[in-house]
GURO-503456 format. One line per 4 residues: number of its first residue (from 0); for each residue x, y, z of C-alpha. Coordinates in steps of 0.1 Angstrom, whole numbers, plus 5000, padded with zeros to 4 digits. Each point is the difference from the previous one (the first is absolute). Layout:
residues N
NUM) X Y Z  ...
END
This chain:
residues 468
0) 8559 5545 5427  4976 5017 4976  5030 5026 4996  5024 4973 4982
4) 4969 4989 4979  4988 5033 4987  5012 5027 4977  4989 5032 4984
8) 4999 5002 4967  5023 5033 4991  4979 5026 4989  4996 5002 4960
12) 5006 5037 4988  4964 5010 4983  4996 5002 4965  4992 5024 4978
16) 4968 5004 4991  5008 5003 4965  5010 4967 4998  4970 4985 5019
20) 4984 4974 4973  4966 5013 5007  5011 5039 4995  5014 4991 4965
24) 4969 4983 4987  4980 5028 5009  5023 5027 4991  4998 4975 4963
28) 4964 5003 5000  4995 5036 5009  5030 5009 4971  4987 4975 4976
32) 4966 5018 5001  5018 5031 4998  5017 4988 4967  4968 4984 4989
36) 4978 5034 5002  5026 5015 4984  5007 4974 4974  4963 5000 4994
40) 5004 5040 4995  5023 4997 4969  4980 4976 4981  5008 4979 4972
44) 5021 5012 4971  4985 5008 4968  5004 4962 4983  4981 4989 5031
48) 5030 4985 5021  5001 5005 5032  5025 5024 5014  5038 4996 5011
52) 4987 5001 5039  4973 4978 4995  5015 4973 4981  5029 5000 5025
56) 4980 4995 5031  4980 4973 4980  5033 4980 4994  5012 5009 5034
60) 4967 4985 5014  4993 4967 4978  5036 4993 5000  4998 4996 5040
64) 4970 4981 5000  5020 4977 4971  5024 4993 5027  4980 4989 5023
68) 4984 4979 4982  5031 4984 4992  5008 4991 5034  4965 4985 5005
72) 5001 4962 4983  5038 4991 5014  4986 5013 5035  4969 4988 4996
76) 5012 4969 4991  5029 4991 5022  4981 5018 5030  4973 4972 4996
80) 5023 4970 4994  5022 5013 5030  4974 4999 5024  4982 4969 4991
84) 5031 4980 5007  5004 5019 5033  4960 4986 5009  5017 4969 5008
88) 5009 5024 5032  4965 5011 5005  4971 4982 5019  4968 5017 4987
92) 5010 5010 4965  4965 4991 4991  4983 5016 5026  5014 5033 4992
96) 4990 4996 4964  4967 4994 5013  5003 5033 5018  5011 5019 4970
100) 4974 4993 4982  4976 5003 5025  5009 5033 5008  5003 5012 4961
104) 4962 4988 5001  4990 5023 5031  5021 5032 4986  4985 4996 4969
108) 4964 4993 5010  4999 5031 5024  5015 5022 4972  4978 4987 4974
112) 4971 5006 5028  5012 5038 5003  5005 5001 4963  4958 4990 4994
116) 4993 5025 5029  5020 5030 4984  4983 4994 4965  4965 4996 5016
120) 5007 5036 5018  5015 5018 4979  4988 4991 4967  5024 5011 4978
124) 4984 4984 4969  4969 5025 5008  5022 5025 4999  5025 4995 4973
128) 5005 5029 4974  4995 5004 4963  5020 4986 4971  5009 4971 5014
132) 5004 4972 4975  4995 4961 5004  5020 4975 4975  5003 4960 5010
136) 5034 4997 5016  5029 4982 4981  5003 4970 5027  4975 4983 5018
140) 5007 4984 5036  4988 4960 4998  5000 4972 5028  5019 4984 4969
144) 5025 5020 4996  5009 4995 5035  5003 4961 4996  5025 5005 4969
148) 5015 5024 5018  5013 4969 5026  5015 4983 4971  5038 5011 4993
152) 5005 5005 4964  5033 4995 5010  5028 4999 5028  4995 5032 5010
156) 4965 5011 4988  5021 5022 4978  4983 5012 4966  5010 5025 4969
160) 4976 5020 4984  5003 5023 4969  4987 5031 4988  4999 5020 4966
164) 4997 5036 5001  4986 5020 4974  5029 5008 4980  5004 4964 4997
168) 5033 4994 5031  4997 4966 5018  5008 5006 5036  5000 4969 5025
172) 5004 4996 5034  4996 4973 5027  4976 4994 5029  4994 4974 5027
176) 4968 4990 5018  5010 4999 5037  4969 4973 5010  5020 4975 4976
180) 5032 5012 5014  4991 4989 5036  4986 4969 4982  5030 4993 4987
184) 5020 5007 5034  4978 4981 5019  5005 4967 4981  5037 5005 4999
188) 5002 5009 5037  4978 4970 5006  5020 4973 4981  5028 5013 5013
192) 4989 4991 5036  4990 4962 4987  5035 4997 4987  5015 4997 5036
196) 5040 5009 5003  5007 5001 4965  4981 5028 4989  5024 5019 5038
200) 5019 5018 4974  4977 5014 4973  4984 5012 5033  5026 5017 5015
204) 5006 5016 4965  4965 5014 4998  5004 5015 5037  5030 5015 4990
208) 4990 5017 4963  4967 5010 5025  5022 5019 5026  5022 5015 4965
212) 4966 5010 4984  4986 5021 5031  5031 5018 5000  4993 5008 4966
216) 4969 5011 5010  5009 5022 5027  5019 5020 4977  4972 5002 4976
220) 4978 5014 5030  5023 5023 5009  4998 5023 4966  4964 4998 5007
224) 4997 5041 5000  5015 5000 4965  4971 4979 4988  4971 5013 5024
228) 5010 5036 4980  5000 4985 4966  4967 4983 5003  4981 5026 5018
232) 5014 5026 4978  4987 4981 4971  4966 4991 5014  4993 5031 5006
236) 5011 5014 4962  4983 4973 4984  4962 5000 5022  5001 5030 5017
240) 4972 5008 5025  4972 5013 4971  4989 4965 4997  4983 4996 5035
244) 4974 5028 4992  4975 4976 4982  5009 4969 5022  5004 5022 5036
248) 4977 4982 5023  5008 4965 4983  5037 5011 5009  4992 5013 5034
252) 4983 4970 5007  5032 4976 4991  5024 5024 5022  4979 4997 5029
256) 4994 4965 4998  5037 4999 4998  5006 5020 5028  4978 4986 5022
260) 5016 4965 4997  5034 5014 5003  4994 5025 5029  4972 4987 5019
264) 4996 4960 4991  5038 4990 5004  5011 5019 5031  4968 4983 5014
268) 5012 4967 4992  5033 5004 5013  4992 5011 5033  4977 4977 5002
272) 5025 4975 4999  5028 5026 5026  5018 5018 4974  5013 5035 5000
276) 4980 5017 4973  5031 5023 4999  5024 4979 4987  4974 4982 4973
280) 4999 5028 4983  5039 5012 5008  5004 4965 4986  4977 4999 4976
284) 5003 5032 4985  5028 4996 4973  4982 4975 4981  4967 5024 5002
288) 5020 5024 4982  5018 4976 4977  4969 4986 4991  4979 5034 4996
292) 5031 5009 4976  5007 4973 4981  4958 4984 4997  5016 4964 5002
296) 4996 4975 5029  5024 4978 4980  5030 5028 4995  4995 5005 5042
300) 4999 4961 5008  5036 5002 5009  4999 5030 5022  4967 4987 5013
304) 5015 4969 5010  5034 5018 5016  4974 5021 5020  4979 4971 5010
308) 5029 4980 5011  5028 5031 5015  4973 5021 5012  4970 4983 5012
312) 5021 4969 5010  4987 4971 4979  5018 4974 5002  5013 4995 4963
316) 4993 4964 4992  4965 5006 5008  5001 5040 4983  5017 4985 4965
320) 4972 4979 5000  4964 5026 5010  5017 5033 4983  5005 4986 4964
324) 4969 4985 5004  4981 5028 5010  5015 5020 4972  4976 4981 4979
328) 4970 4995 5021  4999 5024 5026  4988 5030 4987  4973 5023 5019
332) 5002 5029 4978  4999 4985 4963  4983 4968 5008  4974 5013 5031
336) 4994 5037 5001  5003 5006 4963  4980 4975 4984  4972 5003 5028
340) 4995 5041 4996  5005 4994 4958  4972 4973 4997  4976 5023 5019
344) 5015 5030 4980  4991 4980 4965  4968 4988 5018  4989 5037 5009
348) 5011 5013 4968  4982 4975 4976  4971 5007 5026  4999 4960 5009
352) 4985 4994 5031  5021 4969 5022  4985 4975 5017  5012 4986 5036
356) 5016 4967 4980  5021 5023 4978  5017 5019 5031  5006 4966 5016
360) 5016 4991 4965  5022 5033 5004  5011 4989 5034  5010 4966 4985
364) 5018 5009 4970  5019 5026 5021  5012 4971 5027  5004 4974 4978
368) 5004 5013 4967  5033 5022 5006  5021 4968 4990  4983 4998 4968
372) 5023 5033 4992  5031 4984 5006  5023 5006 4969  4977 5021 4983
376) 4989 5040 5000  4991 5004 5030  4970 5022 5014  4982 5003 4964
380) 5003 4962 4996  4983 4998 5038  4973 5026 4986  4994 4979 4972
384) 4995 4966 5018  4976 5018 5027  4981 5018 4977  4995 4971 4972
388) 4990 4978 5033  4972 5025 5010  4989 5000 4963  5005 5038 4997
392) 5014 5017 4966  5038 4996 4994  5000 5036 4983  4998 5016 5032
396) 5036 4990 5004  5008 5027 4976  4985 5027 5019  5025 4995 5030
400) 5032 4995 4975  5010 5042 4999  5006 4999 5035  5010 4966 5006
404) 5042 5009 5006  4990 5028 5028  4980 4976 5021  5025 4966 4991
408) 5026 5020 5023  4978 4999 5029  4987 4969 4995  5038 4985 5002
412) 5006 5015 5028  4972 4986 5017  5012 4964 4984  5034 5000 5011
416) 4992 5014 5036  4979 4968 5004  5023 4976 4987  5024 5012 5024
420) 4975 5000 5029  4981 4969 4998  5037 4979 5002  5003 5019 5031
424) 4971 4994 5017  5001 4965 4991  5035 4993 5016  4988 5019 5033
428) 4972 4977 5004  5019 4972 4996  5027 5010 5025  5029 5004 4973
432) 5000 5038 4994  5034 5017 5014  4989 5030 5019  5033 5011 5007
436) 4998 5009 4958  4966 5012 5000  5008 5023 5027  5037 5014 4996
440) 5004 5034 4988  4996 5009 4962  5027 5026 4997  4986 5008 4966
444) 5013 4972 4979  4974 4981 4984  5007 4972 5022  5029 4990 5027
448) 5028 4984 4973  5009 4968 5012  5041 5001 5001  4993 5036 5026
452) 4979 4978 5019  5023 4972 5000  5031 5019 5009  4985 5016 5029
456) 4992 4966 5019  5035 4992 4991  5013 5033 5015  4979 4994 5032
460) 5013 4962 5004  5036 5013 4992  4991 5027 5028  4989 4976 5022
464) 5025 4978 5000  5028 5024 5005  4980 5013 5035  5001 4960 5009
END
């Protein structure tokens, strides 16, 4: 009887709003622009150092983003080696990389496309105000740096670089390049598999530090707020607003580029495929505001990837594998939007008239060329390589720098709300997405935490075996 095989969950009591993720990250945004403004009010002391509330939100901020980024090469790592043993399990693991990519391609061509369109509108070079200054860029985006870039220089694609300041102190620190990273998991993962049964418990090790590590990184997501106030706080003290006055309709341009991508382009795409549009962006939303914050796709990856897996339901051998990835190659705001409105904004400025070849080459540098940034700077290294492929002056660079930090936030946001989409579409068009995760209630966490969800169906099976 459908009475001995059914129960009602009991009733949760409702939260408190206060302690809704989503309501803290806002309430860390609105009060870090507070502090900002006001930090921004005081100025900087008489020797020229900044002041006791700025330089605290600036260590507050960068030493949030330092943990996340700490988090990133053992997750990245085990994630990828994890899951490549588990494609043993899987039928059409290459299929669904063909879809990945595929779909990175289409994303990126039509917001390249609204990128050209925007520029050609608009014209923001046209319009772009006095005492603007142009200076050849410090690094310059190659095809071959992108080649090197798929050699590890070591196991881990880790590197140290040095710096001397002024008064002569050395200061080090290390970095990683994530593209040899994934390299480096991949061959590991891979070798691993052509070992047979011996390589079981090196394996099973790597599944478990994986399941230690995400615990890890739940905690790190949960003092999010802390850093979302520290690093908007700071952004604000250190750019202000000021700067957009000379660069407003080249700004204006990027935002709604952005914006249309994010508000009109990706609810398209997923009800296309019979997805709520509500709970993408319930979904999606904490790493939008994660990546605004803290302007890197590689500090979010591992709340992109708890999102794209707990929230939209990807399976996680297949999401380890297309969210890491696209952390390096699937980005419609610095590598599509940005670079398409900035060549025609140098183009218009230097009053150099394009030809129909060189938009075609902006179209395939901006779905093609975003791997080429992999492990490198980013949006001013995709500027570089689009506008040295078009032949147009590499000192326009420096006319975008002074408000280059204002419009990285939105282009991040953009970036990570793709790399959690595309995962997502891919898995519900090959019959693998778990709708029952895509479409259960939010309850303003950033996603449902796997042990809740787990305990419930152990509740209901404990409930219904007691009815039986």
């Amino acid at each position: 009887m459908s009475s001995s095989t059914t129960t009602a969950r009991p009733a949760q009591a409702k939260r408190p709003f206060y302690t809704s993720f989503g309501f803290q990250i806002v309430a860390a945004l609105i009060l870090g622009i507070v502090l900002g403004l006001i930090g921004r009010a005081i100025g900087a002391s008489a020797d020229g150092e900044p002041n006791g509330l700025a330089a605290t939100l600036d260590t507050i901020g960068s030493s949030y983003v330092t943990i996340l980024r700490t988090a990133v090469v053992p997750l990245v790592f085990t994630a990828i080696v994890a899951s490549i043993s588990n494609l043993r399990r899987v039928q059409n693991a290459a299929r669904l990389a063909g879809q990945t990519i595929l779909w990175f391609a289409i994303t990126a061509f039509i917001a390249v496309s609204i990128g050209i369109a925007l520029g050609l509108v608009l014209q923001p070079g046209n319009r772009a105000g006095s005492g603007l200054e142009a200076s050849e860029p410090s690094h310059v985006g190659s095809w071959w740096d992108f080649l090197l870039g798929l050699v590890p220089q070591n196991f881990l694609g880790l590197g140290v670089s040095t710096n001397v300041g002024d008064d002569g102190s050395v200061s080090s620190s290390v970095n990683f390049n994530i593209l040899q990273i994934i390299v480096v998991a991949a061959v590991v993962g891979i070798a691993a598999l052509r070992a047979g049964r011996k390589a079981e418990p090196f394996l099973a090790f790597t599944e478990s530090l994986l399941k230690v590590i995400q615990r890890v990184v739940w905690w790190i997501i949960r003092i999010a707020p802390i850093g979302t106030l520290g690093l908007i706080g700071n952004a604000v003290i250190e750019y202000g607003w000021e700067r957009l006055t000379s660069l407003a309709w080249f700004a204006l341009a990027i935002y709604i580029g952005l914006a249309l991508v994010l508000f009109v382009v990706y609810p398209i795409l997923v009800k296309a495929h019979g997805l709520s549009i509500k709970q993408f962006f319930t979904g999606v939303w904490p790493v939008v505001q994660l990546g605004f914050v803290s302007r890197s796709s590689i500090g979010t990856l591992p709340l992109t990837q708890r999102v794209a897996e707990r929230n939209f339901g990807v399976p996680r051998e297949y999401a380890s594998f297309a969210v890491p990835f696209g952390s390096t190659t699937k980005m419609d705001g610095c590598a599509a939007i940005y670079p398409a409105i900035a060549a025609i904004f140098v183009a218009q400025f230097f009053d150099i008239r394009l030809s129909l070849i060189q938009y075609v080459l902006i179209v395939v540098v901006s779905v093609v060329g975003s791997a080429a940034t992999a492990g490198t700077t980013g949006a001013t290294v995709m500027l570089t390589l689009t506008l040295s492929t078009l032949g147009l002056p590499l000192e326009g660079v420096g006319l975008l720098l002074a408000i280059d930090p204002i419009l990285d936030m939105g282009r991040t946001a953009v970036n990570v709300a793709g790399q959690a989409l595309i995962p997502a579409i891919v898995a519900k068009r090959e019959g693998i997405l778990d709708r029952d995760l895509y479409d259960a209630p939010r309850e303003g966490l950033p996603f449902i935490d796997e042990s809740e969800t787990k305990d419930a169906e152990h509740a209901d099976a404990a409930a219904v075996a007691a009815r039986s």
